[in-house]
VOLO-583104 format. One record per residue: y, z, x of N, C-alpha, C in turn; residue in one letter. Coordinates in steps of 0.1 Angstrom, whole numbers, padded with zeros to 4 digits, always signed. Each point is the difference from the previous one (the first is absolute). Last residue first. Layout:
! VOLO-583104
YZXYZXYZXA/...
This chain:
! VOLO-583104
+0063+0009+0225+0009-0005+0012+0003+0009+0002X/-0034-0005-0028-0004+0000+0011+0013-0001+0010X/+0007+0005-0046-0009+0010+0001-0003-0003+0017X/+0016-0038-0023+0007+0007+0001-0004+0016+0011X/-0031-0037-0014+0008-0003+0015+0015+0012-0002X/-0029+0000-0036-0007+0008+0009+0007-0004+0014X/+0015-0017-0038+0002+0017-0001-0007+0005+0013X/-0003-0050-0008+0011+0009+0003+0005+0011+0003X/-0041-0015-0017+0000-0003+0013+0020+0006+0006X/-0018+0004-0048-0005+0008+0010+0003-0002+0017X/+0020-0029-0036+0004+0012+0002-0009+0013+0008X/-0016-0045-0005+0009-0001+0012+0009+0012-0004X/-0036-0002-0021-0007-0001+0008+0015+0002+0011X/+0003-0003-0049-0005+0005+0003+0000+0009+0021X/+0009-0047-0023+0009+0011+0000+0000+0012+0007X/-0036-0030-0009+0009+0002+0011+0011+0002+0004X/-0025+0008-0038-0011+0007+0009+0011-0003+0012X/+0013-0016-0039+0005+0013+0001-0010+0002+0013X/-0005-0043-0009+0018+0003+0006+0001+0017+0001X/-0042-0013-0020-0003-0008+0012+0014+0007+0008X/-0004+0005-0045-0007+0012+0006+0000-0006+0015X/+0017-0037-0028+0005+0015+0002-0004+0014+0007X/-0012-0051+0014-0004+0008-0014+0010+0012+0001X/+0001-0049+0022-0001+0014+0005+0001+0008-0013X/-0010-0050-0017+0014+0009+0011-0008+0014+0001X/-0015-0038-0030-0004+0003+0016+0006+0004+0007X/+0012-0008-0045-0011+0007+0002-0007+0001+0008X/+0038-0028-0003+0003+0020+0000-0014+0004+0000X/-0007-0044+0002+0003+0003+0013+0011+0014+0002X/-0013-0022-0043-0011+0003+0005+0001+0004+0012X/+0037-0016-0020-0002+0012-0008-0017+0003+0009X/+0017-0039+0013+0011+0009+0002-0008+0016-0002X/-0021-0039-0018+0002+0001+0011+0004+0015+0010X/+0012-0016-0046-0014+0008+0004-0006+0000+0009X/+0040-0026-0011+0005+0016+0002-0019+0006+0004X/+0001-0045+0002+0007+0005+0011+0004+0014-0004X/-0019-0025-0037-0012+0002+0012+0007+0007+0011X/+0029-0008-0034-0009+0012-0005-0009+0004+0011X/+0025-0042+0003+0007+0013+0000-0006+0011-0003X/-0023-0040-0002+0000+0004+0015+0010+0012+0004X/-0004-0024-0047-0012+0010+0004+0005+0011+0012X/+0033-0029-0031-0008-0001+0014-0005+0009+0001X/+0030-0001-0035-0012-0007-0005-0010-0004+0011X/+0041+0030-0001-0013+0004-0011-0009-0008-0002X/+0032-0008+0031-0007+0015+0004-0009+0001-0007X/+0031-0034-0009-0011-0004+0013-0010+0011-0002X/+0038+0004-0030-0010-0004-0004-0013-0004+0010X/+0037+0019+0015-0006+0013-0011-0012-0009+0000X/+0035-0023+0021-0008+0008+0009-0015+0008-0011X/+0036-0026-0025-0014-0008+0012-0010+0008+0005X/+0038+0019-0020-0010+0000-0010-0012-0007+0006X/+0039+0008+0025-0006+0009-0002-0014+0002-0009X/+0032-0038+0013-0013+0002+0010-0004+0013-0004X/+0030-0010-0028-0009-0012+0002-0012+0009+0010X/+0041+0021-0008-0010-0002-0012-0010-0005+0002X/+0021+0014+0044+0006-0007-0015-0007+0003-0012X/+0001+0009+0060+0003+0004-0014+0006-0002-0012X/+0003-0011+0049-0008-0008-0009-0005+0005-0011X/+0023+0021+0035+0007-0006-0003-0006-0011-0007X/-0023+0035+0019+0007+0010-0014+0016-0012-0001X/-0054-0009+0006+0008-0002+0012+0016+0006-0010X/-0052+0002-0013+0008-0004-0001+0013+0001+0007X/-0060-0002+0000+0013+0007+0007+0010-0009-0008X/-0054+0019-0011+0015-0018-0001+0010+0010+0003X/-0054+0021+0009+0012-0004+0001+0007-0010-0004X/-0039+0007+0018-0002+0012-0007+0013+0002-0009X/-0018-0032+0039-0001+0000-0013-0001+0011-0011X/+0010+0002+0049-0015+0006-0005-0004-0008-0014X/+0045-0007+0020-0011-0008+0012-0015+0003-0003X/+0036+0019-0031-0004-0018+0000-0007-0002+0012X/+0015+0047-0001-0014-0001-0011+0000-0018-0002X/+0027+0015+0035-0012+0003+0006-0013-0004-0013X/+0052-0003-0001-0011-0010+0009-0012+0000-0001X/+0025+0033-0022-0004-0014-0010-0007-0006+0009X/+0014+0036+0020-0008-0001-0006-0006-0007-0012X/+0035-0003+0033-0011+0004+0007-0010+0002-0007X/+0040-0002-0022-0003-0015+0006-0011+0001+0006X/+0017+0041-0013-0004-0007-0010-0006-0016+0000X/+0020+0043+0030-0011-0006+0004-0005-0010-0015X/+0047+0009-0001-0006+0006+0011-0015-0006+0003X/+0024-0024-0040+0006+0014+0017-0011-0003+0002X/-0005-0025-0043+0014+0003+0005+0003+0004+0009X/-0045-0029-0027+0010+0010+0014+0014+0000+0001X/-0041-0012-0040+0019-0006+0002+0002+0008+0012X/-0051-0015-0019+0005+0012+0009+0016-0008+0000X/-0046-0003-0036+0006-0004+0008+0015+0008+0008X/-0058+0009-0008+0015+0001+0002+0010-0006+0001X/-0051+0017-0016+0004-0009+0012+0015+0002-0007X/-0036+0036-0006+0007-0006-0006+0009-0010+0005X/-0038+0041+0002-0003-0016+0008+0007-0007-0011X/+0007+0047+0006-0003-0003-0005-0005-0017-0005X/+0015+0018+0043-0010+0011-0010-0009-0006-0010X/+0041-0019+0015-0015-0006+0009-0014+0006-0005X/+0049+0012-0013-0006-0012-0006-0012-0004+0004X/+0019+0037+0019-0005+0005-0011-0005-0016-0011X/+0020-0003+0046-0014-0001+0000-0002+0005-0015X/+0039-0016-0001-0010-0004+0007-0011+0003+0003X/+0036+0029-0012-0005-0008-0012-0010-0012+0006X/+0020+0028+0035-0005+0011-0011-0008-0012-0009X/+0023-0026+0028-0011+0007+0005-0012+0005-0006X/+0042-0032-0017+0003+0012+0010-0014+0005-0001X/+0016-0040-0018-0009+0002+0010-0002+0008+0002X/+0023-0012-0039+0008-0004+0010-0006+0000+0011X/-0024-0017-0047+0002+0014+0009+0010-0004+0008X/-0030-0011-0045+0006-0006+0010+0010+0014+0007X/-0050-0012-0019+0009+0008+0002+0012-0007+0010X/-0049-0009-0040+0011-0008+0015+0012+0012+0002X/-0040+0011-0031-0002-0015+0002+0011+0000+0013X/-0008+0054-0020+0003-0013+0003-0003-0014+0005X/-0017+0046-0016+0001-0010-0009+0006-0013+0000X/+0001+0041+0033-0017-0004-0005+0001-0010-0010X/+0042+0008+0015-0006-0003+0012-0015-0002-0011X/+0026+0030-0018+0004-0014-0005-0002-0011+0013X/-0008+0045+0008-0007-0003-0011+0003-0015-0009X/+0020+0018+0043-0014-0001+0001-0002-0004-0015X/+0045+0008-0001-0004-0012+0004-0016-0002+0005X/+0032+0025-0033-0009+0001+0003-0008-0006+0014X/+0052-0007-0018-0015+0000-0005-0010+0004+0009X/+0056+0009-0016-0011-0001+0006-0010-0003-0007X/+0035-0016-0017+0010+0005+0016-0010+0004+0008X/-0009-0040-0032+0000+0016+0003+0005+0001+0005X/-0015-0037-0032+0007+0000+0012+0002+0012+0004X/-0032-0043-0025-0001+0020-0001+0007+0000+0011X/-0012-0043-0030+0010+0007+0009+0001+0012+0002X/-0016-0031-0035-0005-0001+0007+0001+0006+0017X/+0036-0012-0036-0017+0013-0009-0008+0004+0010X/+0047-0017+0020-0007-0007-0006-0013+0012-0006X/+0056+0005+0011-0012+0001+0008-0017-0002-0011X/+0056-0014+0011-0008+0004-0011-0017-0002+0003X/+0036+0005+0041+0003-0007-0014-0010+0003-0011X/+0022+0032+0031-0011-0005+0003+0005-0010-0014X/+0023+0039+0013+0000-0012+0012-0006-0008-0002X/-0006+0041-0017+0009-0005-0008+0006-0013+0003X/-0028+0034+0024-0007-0008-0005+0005-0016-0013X/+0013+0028+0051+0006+0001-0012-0009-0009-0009X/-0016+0031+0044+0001-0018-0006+0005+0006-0017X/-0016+0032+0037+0010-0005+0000+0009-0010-0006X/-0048+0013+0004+0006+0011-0010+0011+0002+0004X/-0033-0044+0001+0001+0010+0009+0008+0013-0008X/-0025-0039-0014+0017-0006+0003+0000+0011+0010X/-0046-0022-0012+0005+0014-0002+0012-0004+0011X/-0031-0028-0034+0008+0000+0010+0003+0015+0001X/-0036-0036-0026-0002+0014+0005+0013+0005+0007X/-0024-0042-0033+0011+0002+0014+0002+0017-0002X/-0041-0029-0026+0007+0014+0001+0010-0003+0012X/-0021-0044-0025-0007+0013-0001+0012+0012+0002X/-0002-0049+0002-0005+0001-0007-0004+0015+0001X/+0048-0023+0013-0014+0005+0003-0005+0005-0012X/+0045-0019+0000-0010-0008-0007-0012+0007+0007X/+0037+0012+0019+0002+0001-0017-0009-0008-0007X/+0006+0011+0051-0009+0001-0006-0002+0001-0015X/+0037-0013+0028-0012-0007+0009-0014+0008-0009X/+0049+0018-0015-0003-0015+0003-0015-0014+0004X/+0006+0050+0004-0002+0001-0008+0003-0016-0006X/+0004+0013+0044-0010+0004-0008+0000-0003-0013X/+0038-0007+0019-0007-0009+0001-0009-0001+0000X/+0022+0039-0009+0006-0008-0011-0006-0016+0005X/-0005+0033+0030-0007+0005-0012-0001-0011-0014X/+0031-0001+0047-0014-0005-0002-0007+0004-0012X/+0046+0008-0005-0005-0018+0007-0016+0000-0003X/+0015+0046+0000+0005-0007-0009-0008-0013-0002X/+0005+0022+0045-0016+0001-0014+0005-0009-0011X/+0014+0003+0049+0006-0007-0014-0009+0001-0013X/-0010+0015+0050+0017+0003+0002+0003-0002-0016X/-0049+0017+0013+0009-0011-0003+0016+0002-0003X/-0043+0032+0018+0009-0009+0005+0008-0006-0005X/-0029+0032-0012+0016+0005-0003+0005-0010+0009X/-0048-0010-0022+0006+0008+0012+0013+0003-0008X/-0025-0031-0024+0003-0006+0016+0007+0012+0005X/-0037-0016-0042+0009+0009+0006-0002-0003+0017X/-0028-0020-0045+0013-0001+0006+0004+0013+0004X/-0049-0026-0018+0011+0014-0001+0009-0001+0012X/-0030-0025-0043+0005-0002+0013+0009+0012-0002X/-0044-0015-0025+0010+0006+0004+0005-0004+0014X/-0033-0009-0050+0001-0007+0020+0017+0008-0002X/-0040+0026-0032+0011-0013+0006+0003-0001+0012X/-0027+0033-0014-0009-0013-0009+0010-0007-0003X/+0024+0045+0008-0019-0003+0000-0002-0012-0010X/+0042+0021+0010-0001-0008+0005-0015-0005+0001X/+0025+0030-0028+0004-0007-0005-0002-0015+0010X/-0009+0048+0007-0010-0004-0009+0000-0014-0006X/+0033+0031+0030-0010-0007+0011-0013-0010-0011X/+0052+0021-0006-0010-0005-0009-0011-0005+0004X/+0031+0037+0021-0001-0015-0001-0009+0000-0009X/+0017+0042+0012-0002-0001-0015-0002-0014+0002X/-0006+0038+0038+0005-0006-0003-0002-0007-0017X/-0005+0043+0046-0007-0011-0012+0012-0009-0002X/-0029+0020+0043+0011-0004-0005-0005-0004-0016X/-0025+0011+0042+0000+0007-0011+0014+0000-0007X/-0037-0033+0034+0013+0005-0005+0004+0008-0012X/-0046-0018+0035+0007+0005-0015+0010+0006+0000X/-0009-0028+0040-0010+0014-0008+0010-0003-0007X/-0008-0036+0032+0010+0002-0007-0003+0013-0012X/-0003-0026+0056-0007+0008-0009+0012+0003-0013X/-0006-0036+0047+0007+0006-0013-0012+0005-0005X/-0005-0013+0051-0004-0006-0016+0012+0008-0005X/-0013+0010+0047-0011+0007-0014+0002-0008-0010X/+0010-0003+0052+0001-0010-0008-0010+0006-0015X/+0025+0024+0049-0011+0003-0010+0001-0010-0006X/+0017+0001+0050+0001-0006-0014-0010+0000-0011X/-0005+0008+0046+0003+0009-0004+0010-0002-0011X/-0028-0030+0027-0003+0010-0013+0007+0013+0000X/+0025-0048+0010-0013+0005+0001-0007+0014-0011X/+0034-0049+0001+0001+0014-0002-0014+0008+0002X/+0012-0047+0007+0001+0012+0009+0002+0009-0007X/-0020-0036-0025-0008+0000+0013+0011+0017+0010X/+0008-0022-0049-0001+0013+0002-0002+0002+0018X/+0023-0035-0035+0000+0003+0018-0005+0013+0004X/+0009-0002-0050+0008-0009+0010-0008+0005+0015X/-0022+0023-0041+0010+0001+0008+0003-0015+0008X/-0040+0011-0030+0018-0009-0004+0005-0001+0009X/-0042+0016+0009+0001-0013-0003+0013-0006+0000X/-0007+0043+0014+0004-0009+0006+0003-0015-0003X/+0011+0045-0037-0015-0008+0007+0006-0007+0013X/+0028+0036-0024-0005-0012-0005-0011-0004+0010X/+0035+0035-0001-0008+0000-0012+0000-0012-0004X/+0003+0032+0045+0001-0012+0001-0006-0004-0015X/+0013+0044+0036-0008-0004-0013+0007-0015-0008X/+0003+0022+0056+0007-0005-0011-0013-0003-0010X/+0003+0029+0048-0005-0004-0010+0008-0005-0016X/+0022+0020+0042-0015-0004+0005-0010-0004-0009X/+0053-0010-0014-0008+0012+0002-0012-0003+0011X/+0055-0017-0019-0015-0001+0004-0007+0011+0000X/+0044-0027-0028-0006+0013+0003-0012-0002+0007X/+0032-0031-0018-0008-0001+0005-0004+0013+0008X/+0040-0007-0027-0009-0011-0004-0013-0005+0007X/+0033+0031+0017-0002+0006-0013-0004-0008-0009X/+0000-0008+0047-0008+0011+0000+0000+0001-0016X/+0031-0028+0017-0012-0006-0006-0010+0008+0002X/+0041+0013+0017-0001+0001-0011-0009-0010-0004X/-0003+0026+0043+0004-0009-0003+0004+0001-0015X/-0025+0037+0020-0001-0014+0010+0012-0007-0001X/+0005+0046-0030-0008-0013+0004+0002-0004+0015X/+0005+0050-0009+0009-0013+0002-0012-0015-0002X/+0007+0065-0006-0013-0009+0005+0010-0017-0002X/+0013+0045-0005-0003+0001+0011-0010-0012+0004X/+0023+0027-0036-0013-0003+0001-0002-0007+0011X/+0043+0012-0013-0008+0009-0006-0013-0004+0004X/+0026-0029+0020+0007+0016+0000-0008+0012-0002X/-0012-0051-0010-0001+0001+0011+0000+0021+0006X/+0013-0020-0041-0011+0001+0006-0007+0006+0006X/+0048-0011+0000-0003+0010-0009-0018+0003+0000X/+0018-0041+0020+0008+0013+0003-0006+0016-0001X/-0008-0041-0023-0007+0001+0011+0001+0008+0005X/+0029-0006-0035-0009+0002-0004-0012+0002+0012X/+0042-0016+0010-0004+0008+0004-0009+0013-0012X/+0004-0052+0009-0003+0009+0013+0002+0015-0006X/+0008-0027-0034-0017+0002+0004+0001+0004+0015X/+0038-0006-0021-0002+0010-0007-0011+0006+0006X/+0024-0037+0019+0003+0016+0003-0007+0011-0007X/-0021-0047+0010+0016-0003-0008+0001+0018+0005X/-0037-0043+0021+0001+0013-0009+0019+0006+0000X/-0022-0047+0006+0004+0007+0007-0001+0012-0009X/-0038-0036+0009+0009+0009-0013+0011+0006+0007X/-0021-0046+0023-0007+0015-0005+0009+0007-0007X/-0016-0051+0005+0017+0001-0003-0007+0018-0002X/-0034-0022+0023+0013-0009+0001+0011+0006-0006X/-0034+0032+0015+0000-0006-0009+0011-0012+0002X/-0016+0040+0023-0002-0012+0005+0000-0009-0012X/-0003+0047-0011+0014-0004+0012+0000-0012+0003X/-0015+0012-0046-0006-0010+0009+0008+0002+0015X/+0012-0003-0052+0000+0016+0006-0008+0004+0015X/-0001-0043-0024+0018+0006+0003-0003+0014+0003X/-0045-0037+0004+0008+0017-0011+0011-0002+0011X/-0030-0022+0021+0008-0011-0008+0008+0010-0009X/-0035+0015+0029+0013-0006+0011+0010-0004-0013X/-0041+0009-0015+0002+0013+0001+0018-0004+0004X/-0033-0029+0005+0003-0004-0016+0013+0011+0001X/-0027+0000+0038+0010-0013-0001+0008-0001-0012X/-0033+0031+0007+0008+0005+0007+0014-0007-0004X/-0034-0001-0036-0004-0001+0014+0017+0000+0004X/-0020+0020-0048+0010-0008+0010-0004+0000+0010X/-0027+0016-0048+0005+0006+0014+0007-0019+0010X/-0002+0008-0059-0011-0007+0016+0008+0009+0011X/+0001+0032-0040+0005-0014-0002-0007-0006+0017X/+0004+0047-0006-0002-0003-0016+0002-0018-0005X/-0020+0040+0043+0014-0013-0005-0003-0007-0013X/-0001+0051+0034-0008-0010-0012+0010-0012-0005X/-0006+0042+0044+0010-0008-0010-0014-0010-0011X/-0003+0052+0025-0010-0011-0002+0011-0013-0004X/+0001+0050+0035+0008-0012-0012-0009-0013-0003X/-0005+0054+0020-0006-0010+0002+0008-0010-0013X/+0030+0042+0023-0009-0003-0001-0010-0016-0004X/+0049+0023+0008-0011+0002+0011-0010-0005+0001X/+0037+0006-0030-0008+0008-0002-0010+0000+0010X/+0035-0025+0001+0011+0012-0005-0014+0007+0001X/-0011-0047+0007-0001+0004+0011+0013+0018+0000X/-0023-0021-0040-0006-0003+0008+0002+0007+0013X/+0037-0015-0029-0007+0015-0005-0014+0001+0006X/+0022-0040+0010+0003+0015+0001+0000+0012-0002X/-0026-0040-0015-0002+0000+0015+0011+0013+0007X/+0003-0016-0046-0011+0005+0001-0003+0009+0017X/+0037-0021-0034+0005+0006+0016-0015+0005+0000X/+0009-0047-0021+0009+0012-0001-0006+0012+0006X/-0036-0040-0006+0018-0003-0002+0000+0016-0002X/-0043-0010+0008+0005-0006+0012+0018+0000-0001X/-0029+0038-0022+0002-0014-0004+0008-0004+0013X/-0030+0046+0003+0014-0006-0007-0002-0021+0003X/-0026+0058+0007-0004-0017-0004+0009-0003-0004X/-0012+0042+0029+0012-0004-0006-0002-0015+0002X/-0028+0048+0011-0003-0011+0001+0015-0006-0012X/-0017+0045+0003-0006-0002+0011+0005-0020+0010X/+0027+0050-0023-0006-0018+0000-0007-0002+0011X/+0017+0048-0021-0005-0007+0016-0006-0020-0004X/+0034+0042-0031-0012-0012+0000-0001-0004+0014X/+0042+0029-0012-0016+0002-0006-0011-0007-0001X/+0043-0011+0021+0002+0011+0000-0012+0010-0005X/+0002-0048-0009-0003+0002+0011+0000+0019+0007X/+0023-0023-0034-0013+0001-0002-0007+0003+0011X/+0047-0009+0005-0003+0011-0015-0015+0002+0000X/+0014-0038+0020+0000+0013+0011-0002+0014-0007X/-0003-0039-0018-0010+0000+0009+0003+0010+0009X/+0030-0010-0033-0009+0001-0009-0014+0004+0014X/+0041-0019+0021+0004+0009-0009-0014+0008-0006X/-0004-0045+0012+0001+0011+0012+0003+0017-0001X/+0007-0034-0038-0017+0003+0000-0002+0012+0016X/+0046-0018-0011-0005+0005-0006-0017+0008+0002X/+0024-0029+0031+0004+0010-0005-0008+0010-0010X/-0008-0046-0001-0009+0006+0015+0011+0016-0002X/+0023-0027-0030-0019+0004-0005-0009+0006+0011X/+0040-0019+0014+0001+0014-0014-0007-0001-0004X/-0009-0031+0027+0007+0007+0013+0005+0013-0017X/-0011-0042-0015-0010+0004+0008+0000+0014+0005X/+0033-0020-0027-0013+0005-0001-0007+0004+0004X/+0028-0028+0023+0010+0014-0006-0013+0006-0008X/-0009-0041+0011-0007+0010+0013+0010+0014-0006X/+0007-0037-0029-0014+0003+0001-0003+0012+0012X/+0042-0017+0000-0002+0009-0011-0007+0005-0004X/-0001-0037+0035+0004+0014+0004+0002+0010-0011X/-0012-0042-0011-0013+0005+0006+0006+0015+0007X/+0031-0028-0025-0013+0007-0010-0007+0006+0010X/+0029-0022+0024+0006+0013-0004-0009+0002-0013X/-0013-0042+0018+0000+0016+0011+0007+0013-0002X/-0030-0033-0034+0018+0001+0004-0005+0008+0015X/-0032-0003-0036+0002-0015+0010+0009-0001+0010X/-0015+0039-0031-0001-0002+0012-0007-0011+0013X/+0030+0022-0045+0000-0017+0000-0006+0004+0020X/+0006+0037-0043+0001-0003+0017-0005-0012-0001X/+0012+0041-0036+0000-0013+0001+0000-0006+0012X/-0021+0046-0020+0010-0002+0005+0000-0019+0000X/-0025+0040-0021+0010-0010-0009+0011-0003+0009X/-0039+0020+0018-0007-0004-0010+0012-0006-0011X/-0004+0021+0049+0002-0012-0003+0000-0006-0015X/+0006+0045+0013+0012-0010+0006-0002-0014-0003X/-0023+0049-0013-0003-0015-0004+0010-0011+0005X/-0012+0056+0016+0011-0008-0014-0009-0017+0002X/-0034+0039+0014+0016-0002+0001+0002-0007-0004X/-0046+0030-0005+0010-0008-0006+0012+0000+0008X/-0053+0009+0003+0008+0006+0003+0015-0008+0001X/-0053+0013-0018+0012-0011-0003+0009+0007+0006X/-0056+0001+0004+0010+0011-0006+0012-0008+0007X/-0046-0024-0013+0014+0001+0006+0003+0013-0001X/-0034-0026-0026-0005+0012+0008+0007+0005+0009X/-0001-0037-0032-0011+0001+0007+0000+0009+0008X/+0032+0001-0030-0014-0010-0008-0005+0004+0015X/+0039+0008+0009-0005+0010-0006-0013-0001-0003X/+0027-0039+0008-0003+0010+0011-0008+0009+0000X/+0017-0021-0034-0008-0009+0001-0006+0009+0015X/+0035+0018-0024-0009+0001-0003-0009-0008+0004X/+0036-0002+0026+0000+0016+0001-0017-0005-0011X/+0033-0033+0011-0011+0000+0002-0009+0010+0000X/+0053-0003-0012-0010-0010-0003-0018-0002+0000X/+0034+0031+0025-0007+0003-0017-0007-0013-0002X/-0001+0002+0049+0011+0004-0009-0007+0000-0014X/-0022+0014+0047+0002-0012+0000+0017+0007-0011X/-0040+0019+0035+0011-0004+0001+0006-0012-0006X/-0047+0030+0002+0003-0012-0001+0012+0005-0003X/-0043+0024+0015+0012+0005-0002+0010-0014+0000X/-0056+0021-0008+0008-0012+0006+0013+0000-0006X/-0047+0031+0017+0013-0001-0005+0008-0016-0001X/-0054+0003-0001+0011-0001+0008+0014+0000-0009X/-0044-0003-0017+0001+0010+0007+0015+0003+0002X/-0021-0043-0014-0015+0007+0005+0007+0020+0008X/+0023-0034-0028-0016+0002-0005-0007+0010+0008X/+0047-0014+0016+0000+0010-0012-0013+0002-0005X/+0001-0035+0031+0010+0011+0004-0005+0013-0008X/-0001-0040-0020-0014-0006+0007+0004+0018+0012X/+0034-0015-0033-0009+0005-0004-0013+0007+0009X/+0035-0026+0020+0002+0011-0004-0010+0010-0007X/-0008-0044+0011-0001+0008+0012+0005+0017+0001X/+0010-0036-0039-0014+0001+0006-0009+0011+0011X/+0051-0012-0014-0006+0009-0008-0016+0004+0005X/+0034-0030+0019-0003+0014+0004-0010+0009-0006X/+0024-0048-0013-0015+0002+0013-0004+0011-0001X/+0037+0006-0024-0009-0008-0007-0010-0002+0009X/+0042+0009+0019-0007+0015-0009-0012-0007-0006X/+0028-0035+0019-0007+0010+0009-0006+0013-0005X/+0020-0035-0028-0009-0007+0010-0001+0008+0011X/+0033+0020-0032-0018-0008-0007-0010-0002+0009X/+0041+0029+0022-0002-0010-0009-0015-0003-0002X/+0025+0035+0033-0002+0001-0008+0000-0013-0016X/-0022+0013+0049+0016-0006-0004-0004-0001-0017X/-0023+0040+0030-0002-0016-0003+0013-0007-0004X/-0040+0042+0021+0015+0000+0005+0002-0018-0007X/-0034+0049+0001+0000-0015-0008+0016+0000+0001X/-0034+0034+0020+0011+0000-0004+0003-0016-0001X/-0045+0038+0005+0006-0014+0003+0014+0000-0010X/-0043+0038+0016+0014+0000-0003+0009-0015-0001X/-0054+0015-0003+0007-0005+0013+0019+0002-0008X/-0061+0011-0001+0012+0000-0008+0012+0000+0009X/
């Protein structure tokens, strides 16, 4: 029985991986002490968390982190949320001996890591980066155009630094946290270019336990129709536009459009929304996954593989960050129609839909996919070497 402290950024597509390993933690014993925000607090709990809450900076802020001043607003985040949780870690600490501190490759895992001394696992919730790729981030000292940092964030570092005593590398430390062992939630198959990353990259897959959330969707209303399910993240600069060309591109489908606007989206925006049309601020989305025919997606990771899960081919709109990386990757598997976010229309949207639904080889390439999580390093396999490298540590401690 082991003391573990859960270090993460606080959004969908990184809390969502976690759960698995969380649980997998909590089953068998093990304190598990997770650092997140309200938002996540019950779903956390569900598997066995005890919750430890700071503010939510990101969760209604507006950042265009195309921009370089979106991206330094983005690192403003960054750097008051590493505050924070630092804060929260030191409070805890005062009573808890951790044995072990598992954080997300984004936001300050790796220093709270080196404030506590102890064994750091990072986990990456999306394709792991080779070095090269790594060079190309603005946050990147070696980057062609690199971030300058502005007064507030030096001396947010400052401050850190002050109280805690500990300093990134660099600032692409806070988009790339390392450890002696990284948890990796996807198979090699997928991964891009797996050949260098060696083993000390766990490759376990996605896991998706039972969520104890409720909710009121009409999940009844999709059994024993062709469905399609729409949702693009909190990326899109123009919902409005796009929604309203959903609903354009699919006013004649023969079955269920599924969208979820998000729980920012003025619904009153919308042109006259068809019988056939179910639009939410939330849905469910595993469960409208098991009944879905085609999903269309912005790429982002989290909802990717949970599409793969549930062997649902894809068509993919990439907007950032790693979204292009991974449309590529589901059309070179066929698993996938990529749309390019300046060829977006009506037309090709309904094209793309209809390819998806009527080519086999899209189904064939997610099952693919989906059969090569079931060949990933097993869970009990990552805890045993988890495990293994907190013992060895403890014991190189003890000997010096």
């Amino acid at each position: 029985m082991i003391n573990v402290l859960i270090v993460n950024f606080p959004a969908e597509g990184h809390v969502n991986p976690t759960l698995g390993i969380t649980k997998a933690f909590a089953d068998r014993g093990d304190h598990v002490h997770y650092i997140s925000t309200e938002k996540y607090q019950e779903r956390l709990e569900g598997v066995g968390a005890t919750v430890h809450l700071h503010e939510d900076l990101l969760r209604h802020a507006k950042i265009d982190v195309a921009s370089l001043s979106g991206l330094l607003s983005f690192l403003k985040i960054h750097l008051q949320t590493s505050l924070q949780i630092l804060e929260i870690v030191e409070e805890l600490s005062k009573t808890i001996q951790f044995d072990v501190v598992y954080y997300d490759k984004f936001g300050v895992g790796e220093l709270v890591r080196d404030y506590l001394g102890i064994t750091g696992i990072t986990s990456s919730s999306s394709f792991l980066f080779t070095e090269d790729r790594l060079k190309k981030l603005p946050l990147h000292p070696n980057s062609d155009v690199p971030l300058q940092l502005d007064h507030e964030c030096k001396e947010l570092l400052k401050v850190i630094k002050e109280q805690y005593g500990v300093t990134p590398r660099d600032m692409s430390q806070f988009m790339n946290n390392q450890a002696e062992r990284c948890v990796v939630y996807t198979s090699r198959y997928f991964q891009p270019n797996s050949a260098p990353f060696g083993d000390e990259y766990l490759f376990i897959g996605p896991s998706f336990p039972n969520r104890l959330e409720k909710h009121d969707f009409p999940l009844e209303k999709l059994k024993n129709q062709n469905v399609i399910y729409i949702s693009m993240g909190t990326v899109l600069s123009k919902t409005e536009e796009f929604f309203n060309l959903c609903i354009d591109a699919f006013s004649d489908f023969a079955g269920i459009v599924v969208i979820a606007v998000g729980e920012k989206f003025d619904m009153t925006t919308l042109k006259k929304i068809p019988d056939h049309f179910m639009m939410s601020s939330y849905v469910p989305q595993l469960e409208v996954l098991e009944e879905a025919d085609v999903f269309v997606t912005h790429g982002g990771m989290n909802s990717v593989n949970e599409s793969i899960h549930y062997r649902v081919p894809m068509v993919v709109l990439p907007h950032d960050k790693d979204q292009p990386m991974v449309a590529q990757r589901l059309e070179e598997l066929k698993a996938g129609y990529s749309i390019s976010q300046d060829n977006i229309n009506e037309h090709t949207l309904r094209q793309a839909v209809r390819e998806v639904l009527s080519d086999k080889r899209y189904v064939e390439g997610i099952e693919k996919i989906a059969d090569s999580f079931q060949n990933c390093t097993s869970m009990k396999e990552a805890l045993t070497e988890i495990d293994q490298l907190i013992t060895r540590n403890q014991n190189v401690k003890v000997n010096r």
